[in-house]
C-alpha positions in Angstrom: -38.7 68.1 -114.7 -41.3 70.8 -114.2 -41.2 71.9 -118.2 -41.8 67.6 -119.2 -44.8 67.3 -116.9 -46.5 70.8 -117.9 -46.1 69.8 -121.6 -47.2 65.8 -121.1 -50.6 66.9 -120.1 -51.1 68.3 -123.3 -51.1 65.5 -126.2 -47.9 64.3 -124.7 -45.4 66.4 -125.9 -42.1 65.4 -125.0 -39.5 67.7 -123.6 -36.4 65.8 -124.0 -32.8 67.0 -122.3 -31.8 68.3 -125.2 -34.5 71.0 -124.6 -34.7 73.9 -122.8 -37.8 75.4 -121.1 -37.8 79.5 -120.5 -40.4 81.9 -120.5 -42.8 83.4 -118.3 -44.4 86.2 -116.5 -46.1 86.8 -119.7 -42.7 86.9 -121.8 -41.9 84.7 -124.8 -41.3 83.8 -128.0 -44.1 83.3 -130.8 -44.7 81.9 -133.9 -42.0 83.2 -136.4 -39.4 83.5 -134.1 -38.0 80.2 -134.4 -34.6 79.9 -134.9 -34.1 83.1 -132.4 -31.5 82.9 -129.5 -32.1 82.5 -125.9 -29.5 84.3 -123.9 -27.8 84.5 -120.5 -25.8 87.2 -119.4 -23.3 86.6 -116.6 -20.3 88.7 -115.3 -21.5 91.5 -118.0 -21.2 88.7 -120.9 -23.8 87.8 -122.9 -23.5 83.7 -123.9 -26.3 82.4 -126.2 -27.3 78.6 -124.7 -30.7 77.9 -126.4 -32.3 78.0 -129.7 -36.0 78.9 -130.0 -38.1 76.1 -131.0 -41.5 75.4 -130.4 -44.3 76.1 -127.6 -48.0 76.4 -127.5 -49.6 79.8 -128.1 -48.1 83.3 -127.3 -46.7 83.7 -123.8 -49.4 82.0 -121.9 -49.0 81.3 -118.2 -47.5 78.2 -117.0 -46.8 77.6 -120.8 -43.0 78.7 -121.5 -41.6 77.9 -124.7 -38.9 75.7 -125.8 -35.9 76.1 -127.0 -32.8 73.9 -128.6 -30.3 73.3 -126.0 -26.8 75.0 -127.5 -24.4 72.9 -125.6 -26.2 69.5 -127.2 -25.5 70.3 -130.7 -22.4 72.1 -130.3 -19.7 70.1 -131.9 -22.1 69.9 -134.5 -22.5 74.0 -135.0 -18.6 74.4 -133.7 -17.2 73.9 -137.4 -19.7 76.6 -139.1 -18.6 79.2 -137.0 -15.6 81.6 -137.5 -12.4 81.4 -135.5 -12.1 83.7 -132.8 -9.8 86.6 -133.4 -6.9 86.6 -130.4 
C-alpha cells in the first residue's frame, strides 16, 4: 500500500495489515495520544475502527500516523466490553 512504501523509506518501518494509516492535510495525532480512537462516522453513527499508535513527528505531510486496526483484535477486546443494553 501507499502507507507501507511511505513508511519503508524511512528505517524500514513496517506497516503490517493489522495497521491503519490516517492523517493528513496537516491533521494528526501526536505524541501522548496513544491509545486515542480513530473514528468513522457513517449514516449519523459514529463506529471507532482504529487505535492510535505510532507515527513520525506531528502531522507532517505525506507522514500520516498509524493506528491499531479494531476489527484485528476484536475478539480479543470483545469480552472486556459491556453488554449492550436492548
Amino acid at each position: 500500500s501507499k502507507c507501507h512504501a511511505t513508511f519503508n523509506k524511512y528505517n524500514n518501518l513496517n506497516v503490517t495489515s493489522s495497521m491503519i494509516c490516517a492523517g493528513g492535510e496537516l491533521k494528526d495525532t501526536c505524541q501522548d495520544d496513544s491509545g486515542g480512537p480513530l473514528t468513522v462516522t457513517r449514516n449519523g453513527e459514529e463506529y471507532l475502527v482504529g487505535v492510535t499508535s505510532w507515527g513520525i513527528g506531528c502531522a507532517k505531510p505525506g507522514l500520516p500516523g498509524v493506528y491499531a486496526r479494531i476489527s484485528e483484535v476484536r475478539d480479543f477486546i470483545e469480552p472486556f466490553l459491556p453488554k449492550a443494553a436492548c
